[in-house]
C-alpha positions, 0 to 999 in steps of 0.5 A: 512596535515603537524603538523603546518597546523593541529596545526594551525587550532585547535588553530583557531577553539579553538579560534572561539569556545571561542568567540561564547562561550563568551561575549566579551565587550573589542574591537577596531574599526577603521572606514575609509572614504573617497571621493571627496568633492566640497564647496557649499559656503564659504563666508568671510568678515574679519574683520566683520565691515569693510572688504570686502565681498568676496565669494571664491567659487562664485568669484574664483575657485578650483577643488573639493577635494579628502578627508578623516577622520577617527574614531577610538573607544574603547569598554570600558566594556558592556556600555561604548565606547570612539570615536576619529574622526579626518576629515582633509579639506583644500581648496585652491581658486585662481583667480582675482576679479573686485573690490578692496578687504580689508581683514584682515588689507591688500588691494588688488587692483583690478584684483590683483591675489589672492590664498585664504585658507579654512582650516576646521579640525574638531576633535571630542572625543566621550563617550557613555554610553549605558544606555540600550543594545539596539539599539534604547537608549543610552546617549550620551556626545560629546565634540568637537572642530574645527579647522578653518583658512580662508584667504589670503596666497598670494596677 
């Protein structure tokens, strides 16, 4: 076993003796996930009084949609970790419908074809407080926010 090799293994084996020794508070985790996503319903009517009903997953297609988020976190000393989470989804809808549609202040008359957008971002920052280090409690406090688009991009 050349210098390096055997160097590089004590220094390894040095450092896993010092984790196994002590209790390290101080990590970083980053979780990703992904897979393929279909809406159930996304139905709209803008404005609220006046517009249209329209229901872009019964009245026009699109094909489910590969997704993704991510979560990054910090352990901040024994009680405390901070989360990021950061879900992107984007749909786009196409097709015609058999009515007249008012939506957003515009007509389209009918069998007009229409591409629709359903944006969702979802962001999320997270603080825990581990009140106890168990598992079964801790406090939690969630501020969230959205960002949400639902429209018309071409008529």
């Amino acid at each position: 076993m050349s210098l390096i090799n055997s160097n590089l293994v004590a220094f390894v084996a040095l450092f896993l003796w010092i984790l196994s020794e002590r209790q390290s508070y101080a990590q970083i985790s980053i979780d990703l996930e992904a897979g393929m996503v279909t809406t159930g319903y996304s139905d709209v009517r803008i404005p609220g009084e006046g517009g249209t009903f329209i229901s872009f997953s019964d009245e026009l297609s699109s094909d489910p949609k590969f997704f993704w988020r991510i979560r990054a976190g910090y352990r901040l000393g024994q009680r405390g970790e901070a989360l990021l989470l950061f879900v992107p989804l984007r749909f786009t809808y196409a097709g015609s419908v058999d009515r007249d549609i008012f939506f957003q202040g515009e007509t389209s008359p009918a069998a007009t074809p229409l591409t629709a957008t359903y944006k969702f971002n979802s962001y999320r920052a997270t603080y825990r407080y581990y009140v106890v280090e168990r598992e079964k409690l801790n406090i939690q406090l969630t501020c969230k926010t959205k960002n949400c688009l639902n429209g018309f991009c071409d008529m």
